[in-house]
Structure formats: structure tokens, C-alpha cells
C-alpha positions as CSV (number, residue, x, y, z in Angstrom):
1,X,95.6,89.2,92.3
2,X,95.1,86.9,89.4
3,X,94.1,87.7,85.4
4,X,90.2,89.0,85.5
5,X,88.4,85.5,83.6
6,X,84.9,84.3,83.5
7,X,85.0,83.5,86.9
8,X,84.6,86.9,88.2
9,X,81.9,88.1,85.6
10,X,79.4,88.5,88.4
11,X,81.6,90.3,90.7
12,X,83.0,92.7,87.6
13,X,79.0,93.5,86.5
14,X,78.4,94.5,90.0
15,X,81.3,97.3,90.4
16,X,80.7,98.5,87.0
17,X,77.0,99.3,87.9
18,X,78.0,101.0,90.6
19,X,78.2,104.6,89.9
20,X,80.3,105.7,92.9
21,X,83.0,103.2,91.4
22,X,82.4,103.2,87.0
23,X,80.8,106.8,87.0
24,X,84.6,107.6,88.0
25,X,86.0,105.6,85.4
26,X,86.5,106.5,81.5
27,X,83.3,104.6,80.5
28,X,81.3,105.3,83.2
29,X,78.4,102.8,84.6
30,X,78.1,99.7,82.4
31,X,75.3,97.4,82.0
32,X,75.6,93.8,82.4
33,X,76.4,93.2,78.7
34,X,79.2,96.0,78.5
35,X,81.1,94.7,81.5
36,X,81.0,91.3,79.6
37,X,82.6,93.0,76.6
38,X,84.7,94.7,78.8
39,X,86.1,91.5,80.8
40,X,86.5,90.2,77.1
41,X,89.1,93.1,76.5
42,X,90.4,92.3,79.6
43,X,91.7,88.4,78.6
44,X,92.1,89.5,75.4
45,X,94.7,91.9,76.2
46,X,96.2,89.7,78.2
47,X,96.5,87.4,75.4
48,X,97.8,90.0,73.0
49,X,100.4,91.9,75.3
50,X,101.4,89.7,78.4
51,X,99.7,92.2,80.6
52,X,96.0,93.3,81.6
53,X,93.6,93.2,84.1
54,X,93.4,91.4,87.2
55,X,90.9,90.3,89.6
56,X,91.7,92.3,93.4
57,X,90.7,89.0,95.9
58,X,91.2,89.3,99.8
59,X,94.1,86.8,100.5
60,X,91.5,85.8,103.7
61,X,88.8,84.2,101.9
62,X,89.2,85.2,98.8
63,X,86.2,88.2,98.7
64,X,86.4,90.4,95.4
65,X,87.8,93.7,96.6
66,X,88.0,95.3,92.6
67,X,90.1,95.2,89.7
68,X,93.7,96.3,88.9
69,X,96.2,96.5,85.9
70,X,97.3,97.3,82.7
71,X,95.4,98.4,79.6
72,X,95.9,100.0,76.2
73,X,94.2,103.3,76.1
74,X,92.1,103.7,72.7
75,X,92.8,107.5,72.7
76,X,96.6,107.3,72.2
77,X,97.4,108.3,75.2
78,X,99.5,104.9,75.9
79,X,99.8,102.2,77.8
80,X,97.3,102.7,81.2
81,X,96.8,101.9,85.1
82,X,93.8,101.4,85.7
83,X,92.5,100.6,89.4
84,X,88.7,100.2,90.9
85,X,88.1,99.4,94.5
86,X,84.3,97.9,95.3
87,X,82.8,100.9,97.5
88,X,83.1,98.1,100.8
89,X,86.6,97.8,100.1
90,X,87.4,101.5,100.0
91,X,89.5,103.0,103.0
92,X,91.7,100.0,103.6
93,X,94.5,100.9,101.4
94,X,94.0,98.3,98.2
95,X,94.2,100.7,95.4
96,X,97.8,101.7,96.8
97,X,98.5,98.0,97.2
98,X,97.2,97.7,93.6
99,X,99.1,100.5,92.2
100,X,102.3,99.0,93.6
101,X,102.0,95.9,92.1
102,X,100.8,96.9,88.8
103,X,104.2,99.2,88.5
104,X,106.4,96.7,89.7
105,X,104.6,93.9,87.1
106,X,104.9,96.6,84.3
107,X,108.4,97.7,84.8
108,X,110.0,94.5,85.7
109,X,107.7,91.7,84.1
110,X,106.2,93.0,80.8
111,X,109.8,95.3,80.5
112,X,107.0,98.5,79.7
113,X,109.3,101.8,79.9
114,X,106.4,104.0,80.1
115,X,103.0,104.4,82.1
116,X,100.2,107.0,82.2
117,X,97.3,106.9,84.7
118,X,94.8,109.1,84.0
119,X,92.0,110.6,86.5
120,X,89.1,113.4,86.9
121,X,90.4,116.3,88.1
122,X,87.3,115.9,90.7
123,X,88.7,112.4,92.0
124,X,90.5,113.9,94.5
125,X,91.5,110.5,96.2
126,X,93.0,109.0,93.3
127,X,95.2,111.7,93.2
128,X,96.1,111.9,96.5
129,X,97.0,107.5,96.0
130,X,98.7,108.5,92.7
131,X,100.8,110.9,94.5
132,X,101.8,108.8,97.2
133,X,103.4,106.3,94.8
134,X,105.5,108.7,93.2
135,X,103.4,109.2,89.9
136,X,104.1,112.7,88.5
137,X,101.5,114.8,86.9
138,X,102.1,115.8,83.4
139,X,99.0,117.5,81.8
140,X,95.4,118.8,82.6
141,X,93.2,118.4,79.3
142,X,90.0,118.8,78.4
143,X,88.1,115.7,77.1
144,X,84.5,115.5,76.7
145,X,83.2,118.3,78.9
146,X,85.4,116.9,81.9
147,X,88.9,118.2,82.9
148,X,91.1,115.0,83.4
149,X,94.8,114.7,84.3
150,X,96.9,112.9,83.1
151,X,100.0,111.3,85.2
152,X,103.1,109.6,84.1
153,X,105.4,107.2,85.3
154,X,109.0,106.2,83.5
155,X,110.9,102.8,83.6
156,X,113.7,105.3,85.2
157,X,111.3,107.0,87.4
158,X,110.4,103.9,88.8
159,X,113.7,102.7,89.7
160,X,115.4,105.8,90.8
161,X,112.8,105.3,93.7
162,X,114.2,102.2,94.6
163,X,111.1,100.3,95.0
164,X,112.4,96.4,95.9
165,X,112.6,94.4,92.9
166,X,109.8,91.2,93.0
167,X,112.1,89.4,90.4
């Protein structure tokens, strides 16, 4: 994992025109110029908060596997995980990975004390990963003709669980 840059504009324009991947996600399929805008949010959030997006690489080779991280949810619903796996990569237990790592980085990096992650209620495998990680869910709403759900995840949760430290 490293801070989504320029570098993986290619790679990011790819997943987000895939709609088995972005049609899941809150904006849905993006053209090539939107997922440029969007990877500018990306570094500019880092810039801004200390936190953001990163680029998912395979540690053997370095392939693009997806994206992972942190971002600032323009509804008000808070602070965000966000994770998308490449449709290749899927089955092999990276958004899990992902999820980890974005908790432990919010919690004991950025010093966050709370986190929602939000999902369709017809992604049943995100809430199946969200589950698994100890992510509690906190509210079905309705948002633009879709039913969504909305999970949280405390500073408190997170270390009642007594998830090793990475600090």
C-alpha cells in the first residue's frame, strides 16, 4: 500500500470503468476524466488530513490489486473506509487485508476516534468482510432510490478487540 498518485492514473481509470467494481461504489462508473478528478481528491486529502487513499499493489511484482483508505464523505456522514478490489483480484482476501490496515492506520496513525463504512444493502460480500473485522451495523437508510447501510467502528471498539498495535 502506498498514497494513490499520478502514477497509478491508468490503473485507477480502469477499476472505475468497471461496473462490477464503481457501479458498487457511491459514484458509480466513472469516465476517464472523473477518476482523474477523483485521484485529485485522493492526494488532496491526503494533503489536507494526513490520511486518504492508497494504491492496493501485490508485494510480488507490484500488480495493482485496487484501492484502499480513508475519505471524507460529502454527505455528513463522517470520516469513510472505502475499499475496491480489481474484479482479478477478487476472492483472495485483499479487501480484508485492506480493511485491517486502513483501521489500524486510522486509529493509531491519524488518532481518528470514529469510522463509518458504508455499503448497498445488495453488496452482500462487503458485508460479510465488514462483519468479519468486527464493524458493527448502525443504520439502514434510504438514499437515492437505493437502501444502503451504514456501519461504524469506534477508536474503543477497535481496541477492545485487541487488534496488535503497528506502532
Amino acid at each position: 500500500m502506498r498514497p494513490a498518485s499520478d502514477a497509478d492514473l491508468a490503473d485507477l481509470t480502469a477499476l472505475m470503468a468497471d461496473p462490477d467494481v464503481a457501479g458498487r461504489l457511491y459514484h458509480g462508473v466513472l469516465d476517464a476524466a472523473a477518476a482523474a478528478a477523483l485521484l485529485e481528491t485522493f492526494e488532496d486529502t491526503w494533503r489536507a488530513h494526513g490520511y486518504g487513499m492508497w494504491s492496493l499493489r501485490r508485494r510480488d511484482g507490484g500488480a495493482f490489486v485496487g484501492v484502499c483508505g480513508l475519505w471524507n464523505r460529502d454527505d455528513g456522514l463522517g470520516v469513510a473506509t472505502r475499499v475496491a478490489i480489481a474484479r482479478a483480484a477478487w476472492g483472495q482476501g485483499f479487501a480484508a487485508e485492506a480493511g485491517q490496515a486502513i483501521l489500524r492506520y486510522a486509529f493509531e496513525v491519524a488518532g481518528l476516534q470514529r469510522l463509518v463504512s458504508i455499503t448497498r444493502a445488495s453488496n452482500p460480500v462487503a458485508q460479510r468482510v465488514l462483519s468479519r473485522i468486527g464493524w458493527r451495523l448502525e443504520e439502514t437508510l434510504e438514499k437515492d432510490g437505493r437502501t444502503i447501510l451504514r456501519y461504524a467502528m469506534t477508536r474503543e471498539d477497535w481496541q477492545r478487540r485487541g487488534t496488535p498495535s503497528i506502532t
